[in-house]
C-alpha positions in Angstrom: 200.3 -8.7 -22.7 203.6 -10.2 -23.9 204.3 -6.0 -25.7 203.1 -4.9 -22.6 205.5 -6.6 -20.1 208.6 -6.3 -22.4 207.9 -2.3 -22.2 207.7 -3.0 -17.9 211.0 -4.9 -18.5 212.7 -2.6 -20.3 211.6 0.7 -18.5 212.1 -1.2 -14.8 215.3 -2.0 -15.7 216.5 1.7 -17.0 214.4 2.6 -13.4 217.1 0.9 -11.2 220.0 2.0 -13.6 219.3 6.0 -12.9 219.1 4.7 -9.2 222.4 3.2 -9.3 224.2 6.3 -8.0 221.4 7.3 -5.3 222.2 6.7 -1.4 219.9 4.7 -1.2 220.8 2.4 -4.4 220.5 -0.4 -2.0 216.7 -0.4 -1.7 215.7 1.0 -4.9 217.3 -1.4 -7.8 216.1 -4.3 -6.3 212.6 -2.6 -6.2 213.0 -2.4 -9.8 214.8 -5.1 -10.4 212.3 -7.2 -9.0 210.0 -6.2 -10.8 211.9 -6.3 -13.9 212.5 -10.0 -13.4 208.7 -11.1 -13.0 208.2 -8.8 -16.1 210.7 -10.6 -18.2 209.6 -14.1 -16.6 205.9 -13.4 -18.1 207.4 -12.7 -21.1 208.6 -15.8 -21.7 205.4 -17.7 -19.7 206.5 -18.0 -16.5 203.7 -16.5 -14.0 204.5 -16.6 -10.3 201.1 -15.5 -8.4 202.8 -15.9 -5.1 206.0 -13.1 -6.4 203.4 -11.1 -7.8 201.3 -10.8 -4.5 204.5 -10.7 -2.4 206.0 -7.6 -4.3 202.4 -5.9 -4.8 202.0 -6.0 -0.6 205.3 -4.8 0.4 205.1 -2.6 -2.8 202.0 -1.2 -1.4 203.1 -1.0 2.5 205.9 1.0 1.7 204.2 3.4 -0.6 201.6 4.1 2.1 204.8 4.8 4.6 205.6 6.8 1.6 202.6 9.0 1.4 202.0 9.6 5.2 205.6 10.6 6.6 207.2 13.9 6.9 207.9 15.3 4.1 205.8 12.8 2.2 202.7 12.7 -0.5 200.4 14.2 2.2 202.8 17.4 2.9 203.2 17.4 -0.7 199.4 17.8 -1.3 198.5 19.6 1.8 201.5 22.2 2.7 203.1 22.2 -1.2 199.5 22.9 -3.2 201.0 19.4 -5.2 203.9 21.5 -6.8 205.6 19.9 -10.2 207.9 17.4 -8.9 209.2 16.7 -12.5 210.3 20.4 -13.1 214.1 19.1 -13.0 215.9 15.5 -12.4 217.0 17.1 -8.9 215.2 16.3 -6.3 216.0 19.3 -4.3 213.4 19.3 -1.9 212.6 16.0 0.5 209.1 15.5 -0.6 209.5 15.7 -4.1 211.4 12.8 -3.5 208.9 10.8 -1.7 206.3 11.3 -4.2 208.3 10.3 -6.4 209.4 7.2 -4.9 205.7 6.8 -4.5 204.7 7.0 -7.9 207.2 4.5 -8.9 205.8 2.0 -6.2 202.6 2.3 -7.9 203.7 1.7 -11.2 205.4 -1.4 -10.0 202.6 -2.9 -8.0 200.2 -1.7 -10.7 202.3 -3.7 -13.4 202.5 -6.3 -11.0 198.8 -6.2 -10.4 198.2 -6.6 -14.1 200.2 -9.7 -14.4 198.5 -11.4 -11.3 195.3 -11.5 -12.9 196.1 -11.7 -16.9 199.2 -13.7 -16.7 
């Protein structure tokens, strides 16, 4: 698990550094960042249960808001037949960008996840 979580520490923290010169920078590092730290904490033996469940629930909330508003994971599978939204960096279209914010959420609380219940 130690391999594991320096990879989530590592790729986390490259995550909030392409997010760095979004508009909304503000939100997204500390998403990662947050992550990034509990990562790197387990690495060293620290487990926080209480962080890990706190980010994994508002990790999750917001990727639910994620996948049901306009322009959203829904529209994306419903009214885009689930396009390639990795065809180019640019997200030129608004729900490319929210499934891809959704993924990432996932990723989090799924790396998240793993720690709460090996670490």
């Amino acid at each position: 698990m130690i391999l594991l979580n320096i990879i989530f520490t590592l790729a986390f923290i490259a995550f909030a550094y392409v997010n760095l010169n979004d508009a909304d920078s503000w939100l997204w590092v500390p998403i990662y960042m947050y992550a990034a730290l509990l990562c790197a904490a387990a690495v060293f033996g620290y487990a926080f249960p209480l962080a890990y469940l706190a980010g994994i629930i508002f990790y999750l909330i917001y990727a639910l808001i994620l996948f049901f508003k306009k322009d959203g994971v829904w529209d994306w599978v419903t009214k885009h037949s689930m396009q390639n939204i990795a065809e180019t960096m640019q997200a030129t279209k608004p729900w490319v960008e929210q499934t891809r914010e959704f993924f990432g959420l996932l990723i989090v609380a799924g790396a998240l996840a793993l720690n709460y219940y090996t670490v």
